[in-house]
C-alpha positions as a Markdown table, in Angstrom:
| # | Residue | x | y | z |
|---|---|---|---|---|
| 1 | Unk | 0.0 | 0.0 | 0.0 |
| 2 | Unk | 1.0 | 3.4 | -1.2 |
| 3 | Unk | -0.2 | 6.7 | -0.8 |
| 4 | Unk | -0.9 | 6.8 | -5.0 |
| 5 | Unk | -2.8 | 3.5 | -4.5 |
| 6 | Unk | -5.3 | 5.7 | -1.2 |
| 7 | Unk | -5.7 | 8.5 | -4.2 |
| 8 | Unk | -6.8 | 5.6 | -6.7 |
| 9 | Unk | -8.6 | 4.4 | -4.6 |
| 10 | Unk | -10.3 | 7.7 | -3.5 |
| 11 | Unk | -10.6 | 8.5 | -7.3 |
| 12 | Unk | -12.8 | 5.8 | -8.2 |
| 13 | Unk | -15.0 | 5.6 | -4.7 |
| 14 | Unk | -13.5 | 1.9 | -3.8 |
| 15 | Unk | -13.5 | 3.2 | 0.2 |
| 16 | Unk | -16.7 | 1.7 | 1.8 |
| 17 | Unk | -15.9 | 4.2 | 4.9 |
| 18 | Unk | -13.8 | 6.3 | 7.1 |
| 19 | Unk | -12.6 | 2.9 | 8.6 |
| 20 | Unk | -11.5 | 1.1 | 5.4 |
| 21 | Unk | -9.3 | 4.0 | 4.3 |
| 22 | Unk | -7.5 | 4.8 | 7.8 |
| 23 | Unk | -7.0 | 1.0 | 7.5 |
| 24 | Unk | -4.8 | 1.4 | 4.6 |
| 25 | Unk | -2.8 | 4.8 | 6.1 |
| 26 | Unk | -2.3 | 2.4 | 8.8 |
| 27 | Unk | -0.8 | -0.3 | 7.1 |
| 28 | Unk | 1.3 | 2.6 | 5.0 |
| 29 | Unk | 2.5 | 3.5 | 8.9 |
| 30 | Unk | 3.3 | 0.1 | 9.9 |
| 31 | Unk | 5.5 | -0.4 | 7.0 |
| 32 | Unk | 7.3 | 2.8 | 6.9 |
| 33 | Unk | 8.1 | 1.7 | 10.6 |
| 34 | Unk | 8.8 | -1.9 | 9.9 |
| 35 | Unk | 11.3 | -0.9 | 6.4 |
| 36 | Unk | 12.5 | 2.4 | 7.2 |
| 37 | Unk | 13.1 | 2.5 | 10.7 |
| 38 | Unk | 16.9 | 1.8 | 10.3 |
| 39 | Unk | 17.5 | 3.1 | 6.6 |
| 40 | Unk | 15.6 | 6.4 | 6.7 |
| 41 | Unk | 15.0 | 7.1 | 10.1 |
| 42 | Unk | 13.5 | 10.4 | 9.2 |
| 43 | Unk | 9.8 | 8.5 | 7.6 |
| 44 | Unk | 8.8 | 6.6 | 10.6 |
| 45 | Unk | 7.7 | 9.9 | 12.3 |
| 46 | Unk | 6.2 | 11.1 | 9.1 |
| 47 | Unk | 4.0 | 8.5 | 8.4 |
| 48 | Unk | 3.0 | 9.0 | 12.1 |
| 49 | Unk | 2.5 | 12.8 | 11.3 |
| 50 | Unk | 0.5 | 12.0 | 8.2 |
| 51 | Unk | -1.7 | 9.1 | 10.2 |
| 52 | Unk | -2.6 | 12.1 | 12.8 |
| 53 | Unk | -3.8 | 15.0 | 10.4 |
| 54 | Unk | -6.0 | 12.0 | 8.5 |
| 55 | Unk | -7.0 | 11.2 | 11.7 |
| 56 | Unk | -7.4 | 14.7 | 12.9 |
| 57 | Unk | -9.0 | 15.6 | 9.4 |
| 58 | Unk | -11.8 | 13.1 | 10.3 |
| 59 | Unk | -12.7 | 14.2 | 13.1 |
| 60 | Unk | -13.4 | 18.0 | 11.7 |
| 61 | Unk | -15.5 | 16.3 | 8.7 |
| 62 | Unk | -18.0 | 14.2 | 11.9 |
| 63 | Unk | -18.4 | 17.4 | 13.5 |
| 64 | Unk | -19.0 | 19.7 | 10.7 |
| 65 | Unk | -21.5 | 16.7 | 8.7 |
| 66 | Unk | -23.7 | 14.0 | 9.3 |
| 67 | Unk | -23.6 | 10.3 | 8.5 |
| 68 | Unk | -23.8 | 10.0 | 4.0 |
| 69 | Unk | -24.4 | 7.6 | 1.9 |
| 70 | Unk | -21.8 | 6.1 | 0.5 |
| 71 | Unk | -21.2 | 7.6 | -2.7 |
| 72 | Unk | -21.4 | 10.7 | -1.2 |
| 73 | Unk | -18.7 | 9.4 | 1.3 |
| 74 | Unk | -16.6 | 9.0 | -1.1 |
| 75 | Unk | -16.8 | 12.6 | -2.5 |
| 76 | Unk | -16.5 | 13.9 | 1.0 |
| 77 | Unk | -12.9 | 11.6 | 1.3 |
| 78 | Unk | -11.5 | 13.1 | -1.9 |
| 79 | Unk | -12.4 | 16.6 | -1.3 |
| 80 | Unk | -11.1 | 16.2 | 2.1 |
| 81 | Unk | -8.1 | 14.9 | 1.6 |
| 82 | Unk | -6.9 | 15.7 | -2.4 |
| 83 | Unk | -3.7 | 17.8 | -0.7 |
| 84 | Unk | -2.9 | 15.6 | 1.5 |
| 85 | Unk | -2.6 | 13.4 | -1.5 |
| 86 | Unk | -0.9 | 15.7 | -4.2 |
């Protein structure tokens, strides 16, 4: 998992949720820290910073809007977060 392969993903409305995509900047976490922890020390703490203003980013979308459908979900995702992804 890659951040090109979250913006794919947002791009053609595969996420089912808030959950499924925070699953996959997870995983992107738990890899940077798991192959780059001794190489490029520097990541680690990046992918932690990225996982937090997704996480954070979230958070303001619940409070400002309430529950959608899911192709509106979608839509909400990628207008959200297309700079964190450019």
């Amino acid at each position: 998992m890659d951040l090109a392969a979250i913006k794919e993903k947002i791009r053609t409305f595969q996420y089912l949720s808030r959950q499924d995509m925070m699953a996959d900047m997870k995983l992107i976490q738990t890899n940077c820290w798991e192959y780059n922890r001794l190489r490029n020390p520097h990541l680690p703490p990046m992918a932690d910073l990225l996982v937090t203003i997704c996480e954070d980013a979230f958070k303001e979308v619940l409070i400002h809007n309430p529950p959608l459908p899911l192709p509106w979900l979608n839509k909400l995702i990628w207008f959200n977060f297309r700079w964190i992804l450019s």
